[in-house]
N, C-alpha and C positions, 0 to 999 in steps of 0.2 A: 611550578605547576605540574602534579603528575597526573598521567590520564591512568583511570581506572577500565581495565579490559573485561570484557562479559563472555562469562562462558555460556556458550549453547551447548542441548544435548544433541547427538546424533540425529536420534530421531527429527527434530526439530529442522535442523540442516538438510536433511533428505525430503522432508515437507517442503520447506523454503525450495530448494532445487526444485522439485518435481510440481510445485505454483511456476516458479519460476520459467520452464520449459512450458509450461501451457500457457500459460500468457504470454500476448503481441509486446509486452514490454519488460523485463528483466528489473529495471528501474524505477518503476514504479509497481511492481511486486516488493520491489525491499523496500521503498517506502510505506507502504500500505503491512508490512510488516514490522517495520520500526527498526529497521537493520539498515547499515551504510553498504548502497549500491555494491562498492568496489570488494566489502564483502562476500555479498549473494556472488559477485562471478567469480571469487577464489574457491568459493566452495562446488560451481558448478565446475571451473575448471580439474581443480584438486580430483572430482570426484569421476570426471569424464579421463583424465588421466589412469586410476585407480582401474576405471572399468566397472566401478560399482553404479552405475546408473539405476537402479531397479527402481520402475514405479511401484508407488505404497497404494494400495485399492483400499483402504481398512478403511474401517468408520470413521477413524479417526481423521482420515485423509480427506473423507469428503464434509466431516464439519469443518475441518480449514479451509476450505475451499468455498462452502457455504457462509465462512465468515468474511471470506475476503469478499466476496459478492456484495455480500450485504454492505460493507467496509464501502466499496467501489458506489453501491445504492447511494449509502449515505453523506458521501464525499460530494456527486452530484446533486442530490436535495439541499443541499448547504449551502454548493455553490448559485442555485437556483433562488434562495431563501437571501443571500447576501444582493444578490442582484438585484432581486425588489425591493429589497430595505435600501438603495443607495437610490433608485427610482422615486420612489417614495420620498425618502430627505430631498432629491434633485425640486421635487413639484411641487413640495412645500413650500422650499425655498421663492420658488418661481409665485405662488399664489402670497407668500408672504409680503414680498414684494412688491407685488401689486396690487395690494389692498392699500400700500399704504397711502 
């Protein structure tokens, strides 16, 4: 079985870090990014090492940033959206039940 490795661009990595550094959670930035946790911290380490920290202001920086929101938005309504649907089957159940 061989694992296939993904290359990221710089630019990409320095997004990821600098989400990474503004949000309460490092772990689930790289999930909500689609990258392995242990990842995102070699490359904040790697980069805090370096000394290249620089935040990115660009537009580009703050559509990522407006996508992980929305990302996080939608993550929520989901799990919102599953819990009534399990509600829902729960009462059915229960009125199915005693109908009979």
């Amino acid at each position: 079985m061989t694992r296939s490795s993904r290359k990221y661009t710089k630019e990409f990595k320095q997004e990821a870090v600098n989400l990474a550094l503004k949000s309460p959670s490092i772990v689930n930035t790289a999930k909500e990014l689609g990258i392995p946790p242990a990842t995102l911290h070699t490359w904040i380490h790697v980069l805090k090492s370096k000394g290249s920290l620089a935040t990115v202001d660009s537009n580009s920086g703050k559509d990522m940033s407006a996508l992980v929101e929305e990302n996080r938005r939608l993550h929520k309504e989901l799990a919102v959206a599953k819990e009534e649907k399990e509600i829902l089957k729960k009462a059915a159940a229960y009125f199915a039940q005693h109908l009979k």
